[in-house]
TITOR-793349 format. One record per residue (C-alpha): y, x, z; residue number from 1; residue in three letters. Coordinates in steps of 0.001 Angstrom, whole numbers, plus 500000, padded with zeros to 6 digits. Example, Ala and Ser with C-alpha at 12.3 -4.5 7.8 and 13.67 -1.06 7.14 Angstrom:
! TITOR-793349
<site><v>495500</v><u>512300</u><w>507800</w><i>1</i><aa>ALA</aa></site>
<site><v>498940</v><u>513670</u><w>507140</w><i>2</i><aa>SER</aa></site>
This chain:
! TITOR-793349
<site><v>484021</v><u>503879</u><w>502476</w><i>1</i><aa>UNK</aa></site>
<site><v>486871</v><u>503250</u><w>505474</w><i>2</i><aa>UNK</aa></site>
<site><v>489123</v><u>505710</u><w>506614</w><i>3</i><aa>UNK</aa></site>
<site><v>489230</v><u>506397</u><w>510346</w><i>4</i><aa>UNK</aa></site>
<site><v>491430</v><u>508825</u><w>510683</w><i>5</i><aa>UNK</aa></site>
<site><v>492980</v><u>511959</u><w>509334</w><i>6</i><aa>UNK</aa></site>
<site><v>491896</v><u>515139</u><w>510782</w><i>7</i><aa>UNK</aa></site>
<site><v>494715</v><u>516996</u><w>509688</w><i>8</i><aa>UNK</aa></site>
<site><v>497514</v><u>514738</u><w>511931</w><i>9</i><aa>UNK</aa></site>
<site><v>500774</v><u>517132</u><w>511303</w><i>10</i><aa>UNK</aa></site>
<site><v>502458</v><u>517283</u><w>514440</w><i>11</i><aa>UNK</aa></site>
<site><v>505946</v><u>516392</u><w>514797</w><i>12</i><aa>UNK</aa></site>
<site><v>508613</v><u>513588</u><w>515316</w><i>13</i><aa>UNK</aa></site>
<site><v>507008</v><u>510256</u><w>515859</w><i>14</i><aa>UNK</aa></site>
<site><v>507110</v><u>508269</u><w>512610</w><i>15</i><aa>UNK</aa></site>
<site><v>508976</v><u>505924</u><w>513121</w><i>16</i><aa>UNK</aa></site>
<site><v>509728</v><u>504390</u><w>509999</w><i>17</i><aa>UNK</aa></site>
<site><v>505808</v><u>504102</u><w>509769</w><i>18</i><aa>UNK</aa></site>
<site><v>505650</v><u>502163</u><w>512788</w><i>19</i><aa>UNK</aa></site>
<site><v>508932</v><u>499768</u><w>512041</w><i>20</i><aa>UNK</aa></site>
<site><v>506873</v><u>499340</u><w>508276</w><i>21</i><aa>UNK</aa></site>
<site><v>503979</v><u>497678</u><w>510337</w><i>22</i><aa>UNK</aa></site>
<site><v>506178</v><u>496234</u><w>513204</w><i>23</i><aa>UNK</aa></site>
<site><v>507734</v><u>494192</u><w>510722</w><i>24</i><aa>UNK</aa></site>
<site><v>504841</v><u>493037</u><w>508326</w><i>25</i><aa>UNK</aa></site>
<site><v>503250</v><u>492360</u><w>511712</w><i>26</i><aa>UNK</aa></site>
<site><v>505937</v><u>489907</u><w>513556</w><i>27</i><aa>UNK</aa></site>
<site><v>506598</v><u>488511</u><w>509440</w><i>28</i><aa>UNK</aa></site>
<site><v>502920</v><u>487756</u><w>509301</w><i>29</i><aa>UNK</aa></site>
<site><v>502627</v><u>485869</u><w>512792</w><i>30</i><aa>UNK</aa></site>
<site><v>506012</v><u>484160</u><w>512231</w><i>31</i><aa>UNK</aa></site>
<site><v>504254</v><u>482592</u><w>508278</w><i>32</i><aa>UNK</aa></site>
<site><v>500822</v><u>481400</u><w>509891</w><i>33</i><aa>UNK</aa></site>
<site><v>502612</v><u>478117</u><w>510833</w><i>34</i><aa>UNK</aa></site>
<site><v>502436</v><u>477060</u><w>507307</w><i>35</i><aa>UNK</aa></site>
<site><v>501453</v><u>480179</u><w>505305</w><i>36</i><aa>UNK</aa></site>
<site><v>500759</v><u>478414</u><w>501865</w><i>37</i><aa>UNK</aa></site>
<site><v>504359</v><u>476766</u><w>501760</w><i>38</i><aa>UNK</aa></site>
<site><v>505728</v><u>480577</u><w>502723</w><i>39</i><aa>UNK</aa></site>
<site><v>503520</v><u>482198</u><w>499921</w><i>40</i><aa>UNK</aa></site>
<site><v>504799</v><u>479966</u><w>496997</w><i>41</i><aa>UNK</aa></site>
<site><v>508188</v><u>480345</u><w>498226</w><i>42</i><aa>UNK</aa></site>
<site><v>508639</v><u>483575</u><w>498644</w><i>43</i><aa>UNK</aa></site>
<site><v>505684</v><u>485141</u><w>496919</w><i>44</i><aa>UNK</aa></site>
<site><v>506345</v><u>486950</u><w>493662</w><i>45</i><aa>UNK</aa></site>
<site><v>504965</v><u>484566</u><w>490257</w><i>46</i><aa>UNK</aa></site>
<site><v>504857</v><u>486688</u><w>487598</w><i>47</i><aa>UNK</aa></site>
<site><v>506297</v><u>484313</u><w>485326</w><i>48</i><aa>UNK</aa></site>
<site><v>509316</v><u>483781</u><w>487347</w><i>49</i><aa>UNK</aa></site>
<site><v>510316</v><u>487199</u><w>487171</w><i>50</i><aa>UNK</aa></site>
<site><v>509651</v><u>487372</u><w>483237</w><i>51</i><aa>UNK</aa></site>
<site><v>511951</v><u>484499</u><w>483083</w><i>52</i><aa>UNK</aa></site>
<site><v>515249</v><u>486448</u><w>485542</w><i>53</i><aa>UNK</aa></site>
<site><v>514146</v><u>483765</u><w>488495</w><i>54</i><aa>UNK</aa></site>
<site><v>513696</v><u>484386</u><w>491836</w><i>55</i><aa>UNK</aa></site>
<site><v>513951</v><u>488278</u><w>491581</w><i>56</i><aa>UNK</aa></site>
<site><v>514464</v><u>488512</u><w>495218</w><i>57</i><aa>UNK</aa></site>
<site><v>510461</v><u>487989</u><w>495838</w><i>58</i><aa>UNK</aa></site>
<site><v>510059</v><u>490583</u><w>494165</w><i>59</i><aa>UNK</aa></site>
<site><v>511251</v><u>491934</u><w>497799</w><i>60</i><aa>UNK</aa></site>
<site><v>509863</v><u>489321</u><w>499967</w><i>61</i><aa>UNK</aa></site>
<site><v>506647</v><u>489217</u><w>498564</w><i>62</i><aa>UNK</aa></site>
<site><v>506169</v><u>492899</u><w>499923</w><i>63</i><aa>UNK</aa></site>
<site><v>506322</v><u>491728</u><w>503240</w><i>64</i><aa>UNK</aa></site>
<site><v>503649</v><u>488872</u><w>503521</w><i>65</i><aa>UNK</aa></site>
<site><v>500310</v><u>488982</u><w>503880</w><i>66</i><aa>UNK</aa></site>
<site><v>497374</v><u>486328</u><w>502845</w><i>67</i><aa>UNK</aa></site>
<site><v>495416</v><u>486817</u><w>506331</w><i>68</i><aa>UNK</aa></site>
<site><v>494376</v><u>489102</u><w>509033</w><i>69</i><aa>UNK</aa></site>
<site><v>492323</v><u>491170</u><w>506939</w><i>70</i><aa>UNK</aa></site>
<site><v>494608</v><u>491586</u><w>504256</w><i>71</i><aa>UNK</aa></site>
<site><v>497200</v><u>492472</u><w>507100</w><i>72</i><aa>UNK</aa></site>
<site><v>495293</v><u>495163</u><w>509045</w><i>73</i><aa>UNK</aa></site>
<site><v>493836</v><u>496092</u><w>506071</w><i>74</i><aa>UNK</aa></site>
<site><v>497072</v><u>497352</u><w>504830</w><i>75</i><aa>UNK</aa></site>
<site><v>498540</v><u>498390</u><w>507992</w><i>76</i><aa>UNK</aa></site>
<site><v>496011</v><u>500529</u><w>508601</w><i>77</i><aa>UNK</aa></site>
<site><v>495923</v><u>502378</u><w>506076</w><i>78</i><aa>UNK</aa></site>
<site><v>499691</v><u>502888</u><w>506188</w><i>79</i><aa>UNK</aa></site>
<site><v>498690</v><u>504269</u><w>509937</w><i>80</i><aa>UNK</aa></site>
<site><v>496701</v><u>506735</u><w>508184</w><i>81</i><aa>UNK</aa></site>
<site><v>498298</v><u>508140</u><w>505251</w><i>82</i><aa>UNK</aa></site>
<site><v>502073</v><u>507191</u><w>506777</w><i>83</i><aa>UNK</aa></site>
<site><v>502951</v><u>509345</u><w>509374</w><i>84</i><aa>UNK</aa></site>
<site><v>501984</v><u>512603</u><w>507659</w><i>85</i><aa>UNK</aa></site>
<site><v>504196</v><u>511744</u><w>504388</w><i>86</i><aa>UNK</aa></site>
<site><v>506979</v><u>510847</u><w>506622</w><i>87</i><aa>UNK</aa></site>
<site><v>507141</v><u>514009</u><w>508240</w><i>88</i><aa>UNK</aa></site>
<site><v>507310</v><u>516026</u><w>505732</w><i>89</i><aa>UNK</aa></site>
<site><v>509523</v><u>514274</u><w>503258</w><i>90</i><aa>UNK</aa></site>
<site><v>512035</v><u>512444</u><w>505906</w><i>91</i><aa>UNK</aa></site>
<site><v>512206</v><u>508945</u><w>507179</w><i>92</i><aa>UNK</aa></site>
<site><v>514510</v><u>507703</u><w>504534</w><i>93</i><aa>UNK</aa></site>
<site><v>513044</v><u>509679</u><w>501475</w><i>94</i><aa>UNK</aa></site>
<site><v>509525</v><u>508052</u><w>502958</w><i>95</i><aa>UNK</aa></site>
<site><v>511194</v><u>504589</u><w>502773</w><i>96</i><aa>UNK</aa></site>
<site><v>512852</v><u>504493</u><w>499518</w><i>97</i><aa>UNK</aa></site>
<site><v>509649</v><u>505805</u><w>498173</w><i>98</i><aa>UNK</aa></site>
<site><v>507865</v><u>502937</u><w>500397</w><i>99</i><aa>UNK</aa></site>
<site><v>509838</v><u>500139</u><w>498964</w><i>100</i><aa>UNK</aa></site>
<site><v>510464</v><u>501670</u><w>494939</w><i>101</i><aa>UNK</aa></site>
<site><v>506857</v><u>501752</u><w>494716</w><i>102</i><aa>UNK</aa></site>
<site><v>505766</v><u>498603</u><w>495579</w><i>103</i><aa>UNK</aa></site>
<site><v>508972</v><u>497216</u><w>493389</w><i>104</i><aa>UNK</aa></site>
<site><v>507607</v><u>499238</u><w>490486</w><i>105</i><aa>UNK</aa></site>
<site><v>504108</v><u>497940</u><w>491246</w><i>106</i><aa>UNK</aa></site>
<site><v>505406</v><u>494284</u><w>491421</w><i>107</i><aa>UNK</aa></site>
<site><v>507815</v><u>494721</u><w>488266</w><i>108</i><aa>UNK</aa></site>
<site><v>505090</v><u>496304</u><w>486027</w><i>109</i><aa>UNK</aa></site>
<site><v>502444</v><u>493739</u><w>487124</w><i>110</i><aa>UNK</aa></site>
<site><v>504202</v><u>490772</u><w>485749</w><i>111</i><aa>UNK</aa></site>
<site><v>503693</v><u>492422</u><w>482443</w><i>112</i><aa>UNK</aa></site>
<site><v>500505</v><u>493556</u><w>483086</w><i>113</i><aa>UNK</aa></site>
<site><v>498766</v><u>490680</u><w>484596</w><i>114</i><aa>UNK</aa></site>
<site><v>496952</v><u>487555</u><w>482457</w><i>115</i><aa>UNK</aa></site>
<site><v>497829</v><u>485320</u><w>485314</w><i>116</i><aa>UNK</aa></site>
<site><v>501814</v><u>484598</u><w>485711</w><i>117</i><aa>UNK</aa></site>
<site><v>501952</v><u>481438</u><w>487762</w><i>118</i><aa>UNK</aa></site>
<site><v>499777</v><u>482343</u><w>490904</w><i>119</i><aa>UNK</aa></site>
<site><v>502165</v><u>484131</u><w>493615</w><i>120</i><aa>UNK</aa></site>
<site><v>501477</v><u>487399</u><w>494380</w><i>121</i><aa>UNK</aa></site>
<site><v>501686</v><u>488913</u><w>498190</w><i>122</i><aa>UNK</aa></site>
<site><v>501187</v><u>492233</u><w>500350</w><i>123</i><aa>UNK</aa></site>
<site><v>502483</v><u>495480</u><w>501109</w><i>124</i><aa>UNK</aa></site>
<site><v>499266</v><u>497078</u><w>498868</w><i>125</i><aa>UNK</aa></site>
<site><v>501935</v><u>498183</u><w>496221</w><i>126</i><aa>UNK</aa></site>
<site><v>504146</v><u>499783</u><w>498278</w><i>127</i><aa>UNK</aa></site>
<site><v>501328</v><u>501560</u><w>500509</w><i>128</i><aa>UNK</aa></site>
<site><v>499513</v><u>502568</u><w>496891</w><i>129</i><aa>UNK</aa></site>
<site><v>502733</v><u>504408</u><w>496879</w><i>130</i><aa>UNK</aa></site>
<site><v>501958</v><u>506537</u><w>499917</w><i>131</i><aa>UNK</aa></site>
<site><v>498535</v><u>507205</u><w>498830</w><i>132</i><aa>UNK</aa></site>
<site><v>499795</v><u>508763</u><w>495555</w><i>133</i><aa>UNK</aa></site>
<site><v>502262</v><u>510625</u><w>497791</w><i>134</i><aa>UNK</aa></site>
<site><v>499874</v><u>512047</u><w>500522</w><i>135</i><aa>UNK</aa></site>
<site><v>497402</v><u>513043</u><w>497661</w><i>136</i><aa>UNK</aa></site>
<site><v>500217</v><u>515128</u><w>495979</w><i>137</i><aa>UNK</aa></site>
<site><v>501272</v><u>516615</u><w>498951</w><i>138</i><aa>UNK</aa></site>
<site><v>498084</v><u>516860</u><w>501024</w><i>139</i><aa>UNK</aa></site>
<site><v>494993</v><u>517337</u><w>498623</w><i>140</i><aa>UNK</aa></site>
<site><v>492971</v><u>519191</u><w>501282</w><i>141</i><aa>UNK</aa></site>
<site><v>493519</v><u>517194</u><w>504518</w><i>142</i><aa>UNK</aa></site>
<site><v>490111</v><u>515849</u><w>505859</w><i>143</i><aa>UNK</aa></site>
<site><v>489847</v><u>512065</u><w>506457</w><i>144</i><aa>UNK</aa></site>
<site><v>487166</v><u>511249</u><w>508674</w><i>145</i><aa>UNK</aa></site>
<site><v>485637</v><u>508224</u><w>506599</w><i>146</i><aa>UNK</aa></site>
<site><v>483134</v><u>505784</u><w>507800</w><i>147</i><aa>UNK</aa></site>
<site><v>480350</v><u>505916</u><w>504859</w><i>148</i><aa>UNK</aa></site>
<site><v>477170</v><u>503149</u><w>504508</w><i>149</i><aa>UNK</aa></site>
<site><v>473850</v><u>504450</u><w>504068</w><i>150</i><aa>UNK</aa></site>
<site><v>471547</v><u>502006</u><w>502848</w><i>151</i><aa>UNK</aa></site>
<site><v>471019</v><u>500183</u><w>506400</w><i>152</i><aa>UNK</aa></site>
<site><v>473204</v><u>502337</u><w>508415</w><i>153</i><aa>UNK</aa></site>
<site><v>476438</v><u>503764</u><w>508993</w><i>154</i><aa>UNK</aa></site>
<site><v>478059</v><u>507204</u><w>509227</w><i>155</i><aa>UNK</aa></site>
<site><v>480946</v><u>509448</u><w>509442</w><i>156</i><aa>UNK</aa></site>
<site><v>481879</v><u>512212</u><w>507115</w><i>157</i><aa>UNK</aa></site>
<site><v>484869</v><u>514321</u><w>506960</w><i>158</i><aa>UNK</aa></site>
<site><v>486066</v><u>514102</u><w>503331</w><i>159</i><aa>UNK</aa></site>
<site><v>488897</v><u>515986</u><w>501916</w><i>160</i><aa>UNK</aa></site>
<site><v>492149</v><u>513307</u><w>500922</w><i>161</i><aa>UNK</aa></site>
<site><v>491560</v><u>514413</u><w>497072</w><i>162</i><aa>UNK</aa></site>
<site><v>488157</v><u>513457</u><w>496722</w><i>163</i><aa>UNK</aa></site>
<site><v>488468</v><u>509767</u><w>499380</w><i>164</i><aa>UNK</aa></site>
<site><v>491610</v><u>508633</u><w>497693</w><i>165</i><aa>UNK</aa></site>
<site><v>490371</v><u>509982</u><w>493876</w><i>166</i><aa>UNK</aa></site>
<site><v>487064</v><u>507679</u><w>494515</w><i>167</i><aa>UNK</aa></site>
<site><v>489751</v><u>505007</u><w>496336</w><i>168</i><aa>UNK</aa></site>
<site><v>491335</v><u>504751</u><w>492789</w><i>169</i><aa>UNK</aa></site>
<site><v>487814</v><u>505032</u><w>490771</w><i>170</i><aa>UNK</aa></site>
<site><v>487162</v><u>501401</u><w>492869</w><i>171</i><aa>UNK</aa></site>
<site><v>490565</v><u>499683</u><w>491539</w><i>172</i><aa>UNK</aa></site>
<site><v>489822</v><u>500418</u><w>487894</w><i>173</i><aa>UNK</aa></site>
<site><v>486177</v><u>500121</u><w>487804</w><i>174</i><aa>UNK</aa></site>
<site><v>485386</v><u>497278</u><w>490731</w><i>175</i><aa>UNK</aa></site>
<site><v>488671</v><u>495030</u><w>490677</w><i>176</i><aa>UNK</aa></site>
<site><v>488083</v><u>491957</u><w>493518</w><i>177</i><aa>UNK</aa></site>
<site><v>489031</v><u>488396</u><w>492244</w><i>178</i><aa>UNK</aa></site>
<site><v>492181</v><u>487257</u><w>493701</w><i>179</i><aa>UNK</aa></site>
<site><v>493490</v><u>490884</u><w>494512</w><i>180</i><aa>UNK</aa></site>
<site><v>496143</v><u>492422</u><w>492054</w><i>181</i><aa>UNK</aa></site>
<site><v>494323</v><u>495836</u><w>491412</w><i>182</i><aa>UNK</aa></site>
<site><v>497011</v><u>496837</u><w>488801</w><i>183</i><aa>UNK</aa></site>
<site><v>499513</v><u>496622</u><w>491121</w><i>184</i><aa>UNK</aa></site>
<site><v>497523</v><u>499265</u><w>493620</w><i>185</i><aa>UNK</aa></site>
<site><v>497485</v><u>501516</u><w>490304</w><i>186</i><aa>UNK</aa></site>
<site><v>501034</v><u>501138</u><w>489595</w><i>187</i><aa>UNK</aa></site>
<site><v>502045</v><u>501613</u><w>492931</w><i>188</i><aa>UNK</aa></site>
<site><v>499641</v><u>504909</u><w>493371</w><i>189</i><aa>UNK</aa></site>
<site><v>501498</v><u>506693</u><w>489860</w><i>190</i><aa>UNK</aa></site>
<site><v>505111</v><u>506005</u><w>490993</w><i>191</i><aa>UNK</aa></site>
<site><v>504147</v><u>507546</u><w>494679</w><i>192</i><aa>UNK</aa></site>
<site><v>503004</v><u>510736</u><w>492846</w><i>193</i><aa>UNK</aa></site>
<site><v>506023</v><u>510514</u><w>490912</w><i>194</i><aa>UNK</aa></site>
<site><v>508390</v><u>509929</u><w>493134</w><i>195</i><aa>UNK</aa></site>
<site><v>507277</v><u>512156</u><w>496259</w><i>196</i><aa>UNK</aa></site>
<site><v>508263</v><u>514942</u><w>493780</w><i>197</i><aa>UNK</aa></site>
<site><v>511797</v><u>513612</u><w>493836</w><i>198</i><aa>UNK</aa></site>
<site><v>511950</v><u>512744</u><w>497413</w><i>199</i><aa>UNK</aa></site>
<site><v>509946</v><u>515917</u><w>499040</w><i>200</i><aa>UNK</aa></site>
<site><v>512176</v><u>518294</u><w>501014</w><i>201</i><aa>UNK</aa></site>
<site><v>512700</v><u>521570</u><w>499041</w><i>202</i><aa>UNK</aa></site>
């Protein structure tokens, strides 16, 4: 499944901490492709530095670089998605604290978690997890027009955000993908529930 859009697009000021979010990891992205290995174990987050008190600024940096296109647009588009709507209801700053404490939560809590501590961990996927866990709290019933395979061909369905992003996190914990830190989606996912319900507007 691949979410196309969201049907139920709340109308109001343009997001525009949404749009800086994937301005930024854009122009970082294109700035590391000169020598994108050197950038990664530089600033990239190694679990076992962190364990150890090093380098706990990556634990920053590493939110803001990307392996490759896919893994870029990947990300950025489903920040598209899910972003705007979140940051409209609970304000631009709420929606980037909760933006950037979720994807430090994910990253802190995946050191622990993970069996490999010495390869160096990149993306936003933490910190947009986050969102996810946010928009399902706050918008369960929005439809998300979802491109869907079946068997030979392909189709679109409108699927309410409960069920897509419920069978979203199914996939992490039950078809993880070598070389991508599926805890760290989880993680990031649980502290965007939790912390929308400190950030939301009363």
């Amino acid at each position: 499944m691949f979410p196309l859009y969201d049907e139920s697009h709340k109308s109001g000021r343009m997001p525009i901490i949404t749009i800086g979010l994937i301005f930024f990891n854009t122009l970082i992205f294109l700035f590391t492709l000169a020598n994108l290995e050197f950038i990664t174990q530089k600033f990239g987050l190694i679990p076992n530095n962190i364990l150890q008190g090093k380098r706990l600024e990556t634990i920053f940096t590493s939110m803001f670089l990307h392996g490759g296109f896919l893994h870029l647009i990947g990300n950025m588009w489903f920040l598209w998605i899910f972003g705007d709507n979140l940051e409209t209801t609970i304000g631009k700053i709420r929606f980037l604290f909760l933006y950037i404490l979720s994807g430090f939560l994910a990253g802190v809590l995946y050191c622990f978690l993970t069996y490999d501590k010495l390869t160096p961990v990149v993306g936003a996927s933490g910190a947009i997890s986050g969102v996810l866990g946010g928009y399902l709290l706050l918008f369960p019933k929005n439809k998300v027009r979802t491109l869907v395979p079946l068997g030979f061909f392909l189709t679109t369905v409108s699927i309410p955000a409960i069920v897509f992003l419920l069978i979203w996190l199914l996939f992490q914990f039950l078809l993880p993908e070598e070389g991508v830190a599926t805890g760290a989606h989880i993680i990031g996912f649980f502290s965007g529930i939790l912390l929308v319900k400190l950030f939301r507007k009363r």
